[in-house]
Rosetta silent file (secondary structure, phi, psi, omega in degrees, C-alpha in Angstrom):
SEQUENCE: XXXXXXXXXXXXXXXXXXXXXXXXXXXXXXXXXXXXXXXXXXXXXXXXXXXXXXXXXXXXXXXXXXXXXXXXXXXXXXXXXXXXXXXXXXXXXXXXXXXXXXXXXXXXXXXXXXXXXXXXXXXXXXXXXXXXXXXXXXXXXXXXXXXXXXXXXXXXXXXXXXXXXXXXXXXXXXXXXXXXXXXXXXXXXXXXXXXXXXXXXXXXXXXXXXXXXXXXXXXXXXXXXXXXXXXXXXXXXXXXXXXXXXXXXXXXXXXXXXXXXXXXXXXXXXXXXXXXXXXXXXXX
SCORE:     score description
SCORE:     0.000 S_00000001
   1 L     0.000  145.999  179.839  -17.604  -34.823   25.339 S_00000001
   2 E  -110.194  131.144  171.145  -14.559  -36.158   24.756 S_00000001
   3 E   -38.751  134.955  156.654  -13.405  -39.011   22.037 S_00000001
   4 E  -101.457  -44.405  179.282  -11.893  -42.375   23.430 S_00000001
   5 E  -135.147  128.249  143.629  -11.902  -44.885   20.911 S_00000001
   6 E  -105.008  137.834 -175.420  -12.932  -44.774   17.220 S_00000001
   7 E  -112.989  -25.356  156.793  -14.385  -47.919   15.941 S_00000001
   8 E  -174.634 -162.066  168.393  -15.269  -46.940   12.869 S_00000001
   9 L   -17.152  -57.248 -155.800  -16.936  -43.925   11.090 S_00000001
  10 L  -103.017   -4.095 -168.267  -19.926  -44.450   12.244 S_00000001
  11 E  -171.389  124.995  147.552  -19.316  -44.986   16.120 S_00000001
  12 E  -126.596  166.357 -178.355  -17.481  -44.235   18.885 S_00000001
  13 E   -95.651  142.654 -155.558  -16.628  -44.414   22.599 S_00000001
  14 E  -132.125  122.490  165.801  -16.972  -41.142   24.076 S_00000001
  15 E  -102.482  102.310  168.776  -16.621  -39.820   28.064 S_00000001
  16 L   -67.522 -131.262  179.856  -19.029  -37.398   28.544 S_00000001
  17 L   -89.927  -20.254 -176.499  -19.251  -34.424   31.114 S_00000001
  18 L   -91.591    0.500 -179.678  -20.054  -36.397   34.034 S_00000001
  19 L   121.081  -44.762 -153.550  -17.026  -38.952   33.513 S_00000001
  20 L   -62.924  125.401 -174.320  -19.228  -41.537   32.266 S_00000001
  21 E   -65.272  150.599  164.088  -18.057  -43.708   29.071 S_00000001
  22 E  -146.132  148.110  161.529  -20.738  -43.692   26.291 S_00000001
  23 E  -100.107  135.661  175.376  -21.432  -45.044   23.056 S_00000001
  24 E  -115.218  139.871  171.779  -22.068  -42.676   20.056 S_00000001
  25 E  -145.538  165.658 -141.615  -23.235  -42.856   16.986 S_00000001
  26 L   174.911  111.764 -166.868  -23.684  -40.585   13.757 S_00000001
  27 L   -75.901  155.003  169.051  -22.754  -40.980   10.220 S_00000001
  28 L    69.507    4.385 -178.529  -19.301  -39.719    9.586 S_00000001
  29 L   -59.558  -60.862 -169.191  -19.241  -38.953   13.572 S_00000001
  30 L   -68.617   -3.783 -163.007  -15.656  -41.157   13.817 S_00000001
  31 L   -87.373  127.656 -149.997  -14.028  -39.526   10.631 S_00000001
  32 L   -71.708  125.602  178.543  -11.086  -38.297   11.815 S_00000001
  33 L   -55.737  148.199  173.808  -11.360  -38.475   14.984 S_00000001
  34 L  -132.997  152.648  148.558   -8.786  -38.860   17.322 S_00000001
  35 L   -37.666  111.848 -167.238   -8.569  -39.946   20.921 S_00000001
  36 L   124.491  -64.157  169.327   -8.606  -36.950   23.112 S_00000001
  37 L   -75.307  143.266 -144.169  -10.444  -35.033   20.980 S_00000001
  38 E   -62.253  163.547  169.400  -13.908  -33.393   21.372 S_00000001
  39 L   -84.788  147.604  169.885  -17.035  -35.166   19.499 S_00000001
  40 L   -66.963  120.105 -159.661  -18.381  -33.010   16.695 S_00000001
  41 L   -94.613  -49.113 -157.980  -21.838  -32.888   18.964 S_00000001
  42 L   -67.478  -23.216  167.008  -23.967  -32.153   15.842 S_00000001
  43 L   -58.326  -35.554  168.584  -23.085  -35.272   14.470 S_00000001
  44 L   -12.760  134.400  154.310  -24.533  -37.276   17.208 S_00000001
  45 L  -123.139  -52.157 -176.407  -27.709  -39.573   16.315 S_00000001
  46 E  -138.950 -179.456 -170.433  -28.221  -41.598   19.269 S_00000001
  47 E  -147.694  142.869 -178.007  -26.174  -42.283   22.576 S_00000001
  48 E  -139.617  130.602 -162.568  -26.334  -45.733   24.436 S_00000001
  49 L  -106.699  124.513 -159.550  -25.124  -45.496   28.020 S_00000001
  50 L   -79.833  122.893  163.687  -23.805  -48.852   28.781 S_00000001
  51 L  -149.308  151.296 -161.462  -25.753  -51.061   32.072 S_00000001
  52 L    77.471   50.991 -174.631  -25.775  -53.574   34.525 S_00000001
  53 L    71.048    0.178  178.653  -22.321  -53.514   34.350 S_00000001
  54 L   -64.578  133.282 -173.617  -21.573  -54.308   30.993 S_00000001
  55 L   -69.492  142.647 -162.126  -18.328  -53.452   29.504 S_00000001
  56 L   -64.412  -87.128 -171.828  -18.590  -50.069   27.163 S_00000001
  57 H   -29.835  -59.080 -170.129  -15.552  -51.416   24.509 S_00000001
  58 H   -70.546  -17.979 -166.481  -17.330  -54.348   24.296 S_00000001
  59 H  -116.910    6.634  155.123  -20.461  -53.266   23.406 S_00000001
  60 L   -86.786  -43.107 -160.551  -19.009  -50.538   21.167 S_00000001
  61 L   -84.297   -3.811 -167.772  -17.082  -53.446   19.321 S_00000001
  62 L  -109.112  -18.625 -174.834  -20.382  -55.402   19.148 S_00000001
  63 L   -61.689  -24.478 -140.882  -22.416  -52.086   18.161 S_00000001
  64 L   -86.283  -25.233  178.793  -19.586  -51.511   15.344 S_00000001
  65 L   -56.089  -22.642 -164.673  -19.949  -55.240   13.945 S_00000001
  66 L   -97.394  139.585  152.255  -23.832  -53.846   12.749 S_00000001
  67 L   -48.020  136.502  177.041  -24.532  -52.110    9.317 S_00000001
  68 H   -80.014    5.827 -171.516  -24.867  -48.592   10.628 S_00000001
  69 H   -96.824  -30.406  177.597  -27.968  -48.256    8.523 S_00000001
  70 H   -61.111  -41.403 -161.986  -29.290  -51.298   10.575 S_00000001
  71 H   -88.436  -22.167  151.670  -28.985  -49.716   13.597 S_00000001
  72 H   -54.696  -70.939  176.708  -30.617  -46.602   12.656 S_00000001
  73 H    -6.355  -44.497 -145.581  -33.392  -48.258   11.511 S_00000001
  74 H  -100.492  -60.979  149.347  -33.808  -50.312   14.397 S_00000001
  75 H   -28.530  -39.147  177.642  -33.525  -46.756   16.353 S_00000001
  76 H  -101.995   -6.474 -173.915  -35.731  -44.509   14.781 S_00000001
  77 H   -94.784  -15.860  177.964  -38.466  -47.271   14.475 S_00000001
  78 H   -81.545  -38.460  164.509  -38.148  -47.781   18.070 S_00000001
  79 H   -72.909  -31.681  174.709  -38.188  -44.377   19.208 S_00000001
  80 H   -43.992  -43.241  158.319  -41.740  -44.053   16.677 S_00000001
  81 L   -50.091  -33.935 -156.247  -43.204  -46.486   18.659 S_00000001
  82 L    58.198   62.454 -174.966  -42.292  -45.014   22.044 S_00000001
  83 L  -133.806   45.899 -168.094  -40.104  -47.187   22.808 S_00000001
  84 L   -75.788  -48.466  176.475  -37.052  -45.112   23.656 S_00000001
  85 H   -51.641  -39.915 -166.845  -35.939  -46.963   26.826 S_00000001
  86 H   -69.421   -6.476 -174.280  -35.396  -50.276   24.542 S_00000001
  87 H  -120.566   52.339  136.364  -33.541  -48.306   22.181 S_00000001
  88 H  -113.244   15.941 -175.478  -31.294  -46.870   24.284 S_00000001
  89 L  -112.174  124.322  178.420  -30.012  -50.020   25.875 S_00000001
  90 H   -57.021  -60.392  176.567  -26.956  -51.036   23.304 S_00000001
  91 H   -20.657  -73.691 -168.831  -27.045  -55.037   23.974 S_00000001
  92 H   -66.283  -40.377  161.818  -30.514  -55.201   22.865 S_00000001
  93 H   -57.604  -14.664  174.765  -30.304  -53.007   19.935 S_00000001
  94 H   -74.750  -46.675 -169.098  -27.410  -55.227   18.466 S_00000001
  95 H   -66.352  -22.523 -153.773  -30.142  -58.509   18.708 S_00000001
  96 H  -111.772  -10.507  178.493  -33.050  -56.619   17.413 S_00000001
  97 H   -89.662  -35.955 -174.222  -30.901  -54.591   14.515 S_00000001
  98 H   -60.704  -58.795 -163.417  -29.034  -58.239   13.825 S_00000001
  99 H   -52.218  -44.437 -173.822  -32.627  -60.094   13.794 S_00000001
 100 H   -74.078  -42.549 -170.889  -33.548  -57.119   11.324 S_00000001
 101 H   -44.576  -65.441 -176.794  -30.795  -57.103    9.185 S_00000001
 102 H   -32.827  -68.296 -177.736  -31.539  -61.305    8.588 S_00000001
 103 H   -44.567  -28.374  177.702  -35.096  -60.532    8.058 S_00000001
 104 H   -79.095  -75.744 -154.385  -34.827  -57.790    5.173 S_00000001
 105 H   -66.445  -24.764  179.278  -32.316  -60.243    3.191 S_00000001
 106 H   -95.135   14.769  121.123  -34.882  -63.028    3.545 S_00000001
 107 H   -40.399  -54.124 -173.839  -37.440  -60.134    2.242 S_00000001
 108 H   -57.445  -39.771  171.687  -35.370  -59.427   -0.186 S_00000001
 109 L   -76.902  -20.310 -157.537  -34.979  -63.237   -1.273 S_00000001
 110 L    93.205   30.515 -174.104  -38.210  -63.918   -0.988 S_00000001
 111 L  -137.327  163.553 -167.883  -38.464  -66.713    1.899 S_00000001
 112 L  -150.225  148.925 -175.558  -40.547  -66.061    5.017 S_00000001
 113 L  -103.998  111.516 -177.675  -40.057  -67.507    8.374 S_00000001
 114 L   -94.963  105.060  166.315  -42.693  -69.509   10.030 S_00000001
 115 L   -71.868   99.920  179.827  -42.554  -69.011   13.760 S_00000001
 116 L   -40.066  -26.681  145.043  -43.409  -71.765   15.905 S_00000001
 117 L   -83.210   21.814  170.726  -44.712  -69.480   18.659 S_00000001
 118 H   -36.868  -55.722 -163.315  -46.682  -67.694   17.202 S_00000001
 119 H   -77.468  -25.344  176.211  -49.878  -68.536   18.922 S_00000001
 120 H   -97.294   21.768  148.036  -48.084  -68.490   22.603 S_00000001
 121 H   -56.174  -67.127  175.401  -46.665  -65.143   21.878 S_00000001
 122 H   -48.350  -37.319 -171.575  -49.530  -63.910   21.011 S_00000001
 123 L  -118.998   12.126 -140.487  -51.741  -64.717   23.798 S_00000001
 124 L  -130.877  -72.286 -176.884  -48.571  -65.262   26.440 S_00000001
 125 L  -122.195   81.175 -167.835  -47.546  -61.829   25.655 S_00000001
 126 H   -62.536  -43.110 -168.418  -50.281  -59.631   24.534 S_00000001
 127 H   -74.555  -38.814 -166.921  -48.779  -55.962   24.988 S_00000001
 128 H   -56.263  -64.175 -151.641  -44.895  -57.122   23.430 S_00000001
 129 H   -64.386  -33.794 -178.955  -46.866  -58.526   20.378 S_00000001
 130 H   -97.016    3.010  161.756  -48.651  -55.288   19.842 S_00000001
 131 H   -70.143   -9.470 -167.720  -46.220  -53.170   20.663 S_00000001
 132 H   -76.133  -30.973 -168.517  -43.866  -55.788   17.808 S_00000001
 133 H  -102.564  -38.430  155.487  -46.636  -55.243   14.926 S_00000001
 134 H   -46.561  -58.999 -173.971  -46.619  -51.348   15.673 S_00000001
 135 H   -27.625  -55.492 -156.347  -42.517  -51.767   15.532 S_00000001
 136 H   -75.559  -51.424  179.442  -43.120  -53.890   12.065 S_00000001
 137 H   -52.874  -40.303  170.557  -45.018  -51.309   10.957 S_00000001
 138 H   -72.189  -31.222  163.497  -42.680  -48.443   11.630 S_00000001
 139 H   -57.445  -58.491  166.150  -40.157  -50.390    9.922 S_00000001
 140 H   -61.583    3.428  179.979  -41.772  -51.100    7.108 S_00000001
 141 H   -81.081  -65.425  161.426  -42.263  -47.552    6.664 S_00000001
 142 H   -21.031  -33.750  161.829  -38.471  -47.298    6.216 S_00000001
 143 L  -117.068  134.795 -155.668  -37.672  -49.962    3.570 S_00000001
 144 L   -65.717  -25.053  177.591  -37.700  -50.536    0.231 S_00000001
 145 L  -126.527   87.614  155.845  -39.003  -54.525    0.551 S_00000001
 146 L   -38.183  136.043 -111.960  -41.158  -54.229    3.210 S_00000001
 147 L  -118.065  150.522  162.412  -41.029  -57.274    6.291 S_00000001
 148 L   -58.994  177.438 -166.342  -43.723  -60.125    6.519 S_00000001
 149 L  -110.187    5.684  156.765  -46.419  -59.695    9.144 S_00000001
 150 L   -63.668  -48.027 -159.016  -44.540  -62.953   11.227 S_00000001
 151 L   -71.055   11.270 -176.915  -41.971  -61.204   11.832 S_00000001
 152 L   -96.976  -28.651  174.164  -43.794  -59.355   14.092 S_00000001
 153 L   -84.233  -36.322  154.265  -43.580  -62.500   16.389 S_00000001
 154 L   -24.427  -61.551 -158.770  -39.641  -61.856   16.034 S_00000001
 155 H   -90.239  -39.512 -162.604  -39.679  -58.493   17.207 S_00000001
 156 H   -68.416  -21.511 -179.539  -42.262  -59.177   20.019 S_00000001
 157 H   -89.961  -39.207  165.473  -39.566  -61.831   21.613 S_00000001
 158 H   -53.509  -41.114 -153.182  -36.815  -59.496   21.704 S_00000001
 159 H   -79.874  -71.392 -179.302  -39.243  -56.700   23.182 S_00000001
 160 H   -32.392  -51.467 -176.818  -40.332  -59.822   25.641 S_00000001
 161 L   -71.486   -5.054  171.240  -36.059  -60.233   26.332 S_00000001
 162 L   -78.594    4.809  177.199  -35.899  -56.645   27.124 S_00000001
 163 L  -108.312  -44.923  157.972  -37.039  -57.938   30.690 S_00000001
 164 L  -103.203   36.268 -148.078  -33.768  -59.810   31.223 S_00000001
 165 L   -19.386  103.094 -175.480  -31.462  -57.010   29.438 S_00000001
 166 L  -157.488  148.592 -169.836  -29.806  -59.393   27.568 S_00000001
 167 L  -106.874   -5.583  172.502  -29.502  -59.847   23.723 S_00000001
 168 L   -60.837  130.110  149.136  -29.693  -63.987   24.150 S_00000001
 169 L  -107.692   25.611  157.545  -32.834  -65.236   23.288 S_00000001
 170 H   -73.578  -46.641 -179.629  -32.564  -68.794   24.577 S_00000001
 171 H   -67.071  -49.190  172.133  -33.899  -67.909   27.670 S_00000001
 172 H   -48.783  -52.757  172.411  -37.351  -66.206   26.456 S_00000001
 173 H   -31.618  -85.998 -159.260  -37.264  -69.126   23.767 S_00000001
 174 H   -67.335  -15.173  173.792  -37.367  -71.642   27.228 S_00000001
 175 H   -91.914  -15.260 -168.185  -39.498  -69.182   29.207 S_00000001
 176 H   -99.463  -47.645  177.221  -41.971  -68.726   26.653 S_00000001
 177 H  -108.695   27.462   86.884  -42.744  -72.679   26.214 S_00000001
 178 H   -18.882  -69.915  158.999  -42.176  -72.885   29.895 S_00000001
 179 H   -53.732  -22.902 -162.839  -45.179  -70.572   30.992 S_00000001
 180 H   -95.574  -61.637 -177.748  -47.269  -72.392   28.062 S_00000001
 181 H   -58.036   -4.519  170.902  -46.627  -75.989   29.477 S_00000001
 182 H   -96.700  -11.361  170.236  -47.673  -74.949   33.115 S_00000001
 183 H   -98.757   16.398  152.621  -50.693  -73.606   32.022 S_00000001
 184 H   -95.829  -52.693  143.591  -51.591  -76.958   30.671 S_00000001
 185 H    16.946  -93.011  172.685  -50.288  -78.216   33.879 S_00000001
 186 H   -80.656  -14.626  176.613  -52.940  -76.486   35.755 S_00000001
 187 H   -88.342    8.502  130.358  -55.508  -77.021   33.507 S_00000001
 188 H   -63.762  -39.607  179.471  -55.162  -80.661   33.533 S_00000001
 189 H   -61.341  -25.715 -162.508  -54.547  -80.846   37.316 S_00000001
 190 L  -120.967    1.063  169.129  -57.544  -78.910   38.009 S_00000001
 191 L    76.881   22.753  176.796  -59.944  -79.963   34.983 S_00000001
 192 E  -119.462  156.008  170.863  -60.529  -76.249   33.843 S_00000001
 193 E   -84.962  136.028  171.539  -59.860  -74.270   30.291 S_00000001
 194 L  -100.512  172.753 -164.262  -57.614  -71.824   31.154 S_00000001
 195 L  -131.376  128.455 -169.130  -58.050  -68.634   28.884 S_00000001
 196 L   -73.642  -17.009 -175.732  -54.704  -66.539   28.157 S_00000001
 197 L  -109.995   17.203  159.221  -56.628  -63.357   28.218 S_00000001
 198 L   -79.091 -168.926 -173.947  -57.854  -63.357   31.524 S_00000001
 199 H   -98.257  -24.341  152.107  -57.106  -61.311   34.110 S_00000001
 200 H   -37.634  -74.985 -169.187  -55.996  -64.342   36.824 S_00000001
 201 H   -56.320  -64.487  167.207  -54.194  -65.889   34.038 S_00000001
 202 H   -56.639  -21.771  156.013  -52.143  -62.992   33.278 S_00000001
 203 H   -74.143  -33.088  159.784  -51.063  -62.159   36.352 S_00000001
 204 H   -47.253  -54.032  143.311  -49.818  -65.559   36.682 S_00000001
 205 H   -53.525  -26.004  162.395  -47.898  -65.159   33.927 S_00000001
 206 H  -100.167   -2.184  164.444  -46.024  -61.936   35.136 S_00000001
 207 H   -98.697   -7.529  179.677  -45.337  -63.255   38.460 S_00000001
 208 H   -71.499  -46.371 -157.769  -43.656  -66.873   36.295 S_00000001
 209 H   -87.364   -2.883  172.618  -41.579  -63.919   34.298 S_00000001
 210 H   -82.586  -21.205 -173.229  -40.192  -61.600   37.147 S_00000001
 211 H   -58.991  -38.999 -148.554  -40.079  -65.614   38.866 S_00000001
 212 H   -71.194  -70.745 -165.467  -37.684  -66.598   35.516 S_00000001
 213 H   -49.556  -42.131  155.922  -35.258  -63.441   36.460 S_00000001
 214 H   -29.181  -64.006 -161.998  -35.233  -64.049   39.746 S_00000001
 215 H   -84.534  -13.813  166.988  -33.905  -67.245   39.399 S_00000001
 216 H   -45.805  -50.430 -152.071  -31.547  -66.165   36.072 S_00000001
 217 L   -97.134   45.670  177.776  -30.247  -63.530   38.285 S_00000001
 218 L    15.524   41.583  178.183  -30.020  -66.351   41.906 S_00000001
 219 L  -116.494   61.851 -164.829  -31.949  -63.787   43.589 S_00000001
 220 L   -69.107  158.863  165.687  -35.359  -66.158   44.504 S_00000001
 221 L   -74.533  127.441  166.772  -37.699  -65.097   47.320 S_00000001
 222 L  -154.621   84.735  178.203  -36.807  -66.961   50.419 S_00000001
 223 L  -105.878  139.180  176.980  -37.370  -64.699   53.956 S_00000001
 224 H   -52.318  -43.994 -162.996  -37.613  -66.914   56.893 S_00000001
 225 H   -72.048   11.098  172.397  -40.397  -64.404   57.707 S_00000001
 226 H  -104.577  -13.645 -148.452  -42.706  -65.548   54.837 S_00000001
 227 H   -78.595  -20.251 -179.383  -42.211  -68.945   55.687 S_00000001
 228 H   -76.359  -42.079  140.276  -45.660  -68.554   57.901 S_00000001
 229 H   -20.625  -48.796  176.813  -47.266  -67.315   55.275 S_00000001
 230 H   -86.648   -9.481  171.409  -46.404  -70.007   52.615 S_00000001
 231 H   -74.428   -7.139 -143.287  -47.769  -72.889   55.215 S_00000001
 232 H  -118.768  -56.439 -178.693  -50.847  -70.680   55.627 S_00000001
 233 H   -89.687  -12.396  163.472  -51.230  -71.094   51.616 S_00000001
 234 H   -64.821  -29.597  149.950  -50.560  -74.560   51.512 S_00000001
 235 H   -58.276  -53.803  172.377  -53.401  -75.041   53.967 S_00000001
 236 H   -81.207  -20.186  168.683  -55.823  -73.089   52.213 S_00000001
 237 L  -142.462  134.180 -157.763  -55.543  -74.449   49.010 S_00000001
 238 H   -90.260  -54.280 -178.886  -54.119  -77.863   49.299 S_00000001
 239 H   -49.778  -64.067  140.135  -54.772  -78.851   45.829 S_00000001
 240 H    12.547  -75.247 -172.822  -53.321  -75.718   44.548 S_00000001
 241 H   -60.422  -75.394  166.280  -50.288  -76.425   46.653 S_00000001
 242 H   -33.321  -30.455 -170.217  -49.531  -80.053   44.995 S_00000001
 243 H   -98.973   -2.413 -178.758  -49.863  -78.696   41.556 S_00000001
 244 H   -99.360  -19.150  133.762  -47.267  -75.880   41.955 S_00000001
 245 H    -0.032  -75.398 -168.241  -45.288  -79.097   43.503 S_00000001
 246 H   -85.089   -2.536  158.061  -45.250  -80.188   40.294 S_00000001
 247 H   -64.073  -80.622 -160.359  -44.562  -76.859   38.559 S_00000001
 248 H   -60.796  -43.349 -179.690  -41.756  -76.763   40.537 S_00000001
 249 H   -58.938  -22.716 -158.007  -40.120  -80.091   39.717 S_00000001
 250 H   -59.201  -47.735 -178.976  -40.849  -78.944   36.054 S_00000001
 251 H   -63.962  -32.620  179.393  -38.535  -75.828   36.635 S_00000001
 252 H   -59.385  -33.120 -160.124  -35.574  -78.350   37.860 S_00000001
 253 H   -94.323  -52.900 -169.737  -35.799  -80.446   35.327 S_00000001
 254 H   -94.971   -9.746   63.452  -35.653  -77.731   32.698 S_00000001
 255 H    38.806  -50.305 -163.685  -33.855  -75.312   34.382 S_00000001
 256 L    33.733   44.424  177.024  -31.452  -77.097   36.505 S_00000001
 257 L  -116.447   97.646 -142.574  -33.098  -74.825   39.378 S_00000001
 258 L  -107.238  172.381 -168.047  -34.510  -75.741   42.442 S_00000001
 259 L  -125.889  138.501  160.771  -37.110  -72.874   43.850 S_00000001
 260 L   -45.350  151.779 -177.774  -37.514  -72.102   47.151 S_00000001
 261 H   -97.898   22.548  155.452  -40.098  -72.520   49.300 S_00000001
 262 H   -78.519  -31.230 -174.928  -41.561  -69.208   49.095 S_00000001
 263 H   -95.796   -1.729  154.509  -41.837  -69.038   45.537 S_00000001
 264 H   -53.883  -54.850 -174.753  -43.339  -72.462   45.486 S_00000001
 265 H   -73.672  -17.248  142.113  -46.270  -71.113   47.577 S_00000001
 266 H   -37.798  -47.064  163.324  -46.388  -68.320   45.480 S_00000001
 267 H   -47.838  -55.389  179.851  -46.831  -70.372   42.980 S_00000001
 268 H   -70.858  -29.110  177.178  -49.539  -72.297   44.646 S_00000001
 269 H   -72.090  -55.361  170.370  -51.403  -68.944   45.246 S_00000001
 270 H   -72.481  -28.739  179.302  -51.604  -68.123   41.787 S_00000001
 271 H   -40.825  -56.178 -156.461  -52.493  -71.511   40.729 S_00000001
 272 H   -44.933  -49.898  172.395  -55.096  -71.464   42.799 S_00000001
 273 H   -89.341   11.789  130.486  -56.687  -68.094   41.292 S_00000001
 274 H   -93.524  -11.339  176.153  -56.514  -69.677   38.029 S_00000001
 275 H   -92.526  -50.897 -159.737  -58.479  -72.714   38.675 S_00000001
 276 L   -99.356   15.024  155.657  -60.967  -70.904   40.462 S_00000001
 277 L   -81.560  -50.567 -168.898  -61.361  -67.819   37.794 S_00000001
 278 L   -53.461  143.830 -151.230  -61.230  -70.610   34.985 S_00000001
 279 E   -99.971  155.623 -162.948  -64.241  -72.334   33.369 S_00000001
 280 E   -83.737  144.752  178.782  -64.829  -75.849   34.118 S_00000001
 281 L   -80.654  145.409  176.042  -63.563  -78.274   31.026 S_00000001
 282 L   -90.587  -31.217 -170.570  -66.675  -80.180   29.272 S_00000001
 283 L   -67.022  -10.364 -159.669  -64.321  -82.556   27.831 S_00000001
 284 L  -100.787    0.000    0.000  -63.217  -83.588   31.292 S_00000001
């Protein structure tokens, strides 16, 4: 491989053998280095092959911006887990190395973070949170002031944001108490409890979060040739159909999105197979 950039010691941009730009990192890997010149290979620690189009140089300049100790961390606790795709995408490792870096100085101070999602984290996104308290765990292996057991709710949103590789976490933030107000939604509309660990209920939730990218990324379902199909489920469950109605205005208004009318009826389809898996409310 050959050197491109040095950014700092600790990191550089690299073109390997197939052409392709990469970011490397290593301690003492950039020490000097010159442009042009091969990478020391044994120095190497990890390599994060840049995607979805994302500019390398930027995301070497955002990697370089991190304590490099941070970014191991965040690396080797991530590969412990077996969680090697997330820690080879750079973007995300800057939010989730950043997030750690905070957390450890407010270990270190003594203050703890109370996370307001906790509970729809938890039950919203059952596998993120346990792969996030294995993560917390591996981490805490690793440091001298070991991380609260919240912080675990932290890690589990990032993991969750690893779905729209992206290191923002406003959008999970609004998709996360999104999906939680539509499942009070239907369980007002239709007079049932709904229960976050069913098996209805969760698939509803993973067709709202492949729905949220879709519409991030303006690619919603809308084939003429489905269109028989969503009148077909609007017929069969009528009720259904009016409450993902209002599910839909819900997404405009917070959102500024309007959804098509296939993924309305989509919509109406899972409602539907949450109301009728769901236990009737005694309160209602």
């Amino acid at each position: 491989m050959e050197v491109l950039r040095v950014f700092n010691n600790n990191l550089i941009l690299a073109r390997d053998e197939n052409g392709t730009e990469v970011i490397l990192t290593g301690r003492g890997l950039g020490f000097q280095a010159r442009p042009g010149s091969p990478v020391v290979r044994e120095r190497v620690v990890r390599v994060f092959r840049p995607d979805d189009g994302r500019d390398p140089d930027h995301l070497a300049g955002l990697l370089a911006d991190i304590p490099p100790e941070h970014l191991q961390l965040v690396g080797e606790a991530l590969t412990a887990v077996g969680l090697e795709r997330i820690a080879a995408k750079p973007a995300l490792v800057v939010a989730m190395a950043d997030h750690v870096g905070f957390a450890l100085d407010r270990a270190a101070a003594g203050d703890t973070v109370e996370y307001p999602l906790l509970a729809e984290v938890t039950n919203l996104y059952a596998e993120e949170h346990r792969q996030a308290v294995a993560l917390l765990g591996a981490i805490n292996q690793r440091v001298r002031v070991p991380l609260p057991e919240t912080e675990a709710v932290g890690l589990a949103l990032h993991l969750v944001n690893a779905g729209f590789a992206s290191g923002d976490l406003s959008q999970t933030y609004t998709m996360t108490g999104l999906i939680h107000q539509f499942l009070d939604v239907v369980a007002a509309a239709h007079d049932v409890e709904v229960a976050p660990g069913s098996v209805s209920v969760g698939r509803f939730v993973t067709h709202l979060r492949y729905l949220f990218v879709r519409i991030h990324q303006g690619r919603q379902l809308d084939d003429r040739r489905h269109s028989e199909i969503g009148d077909a489920i609007r017929r069969a469950y009528p009720e259904a159909a009016a409450t993902a109605d209002q599910l839909a205005r819900l997404v405009q208004l917070r959102l500024r999105a309007t959804l098509s009318a296939d993924e309305v009826a989509y919509l109406a389809l899972h409602v539907a197979r949450v109301a009728q898996d769901a236990e009737p409310d005694p309160s209602a």
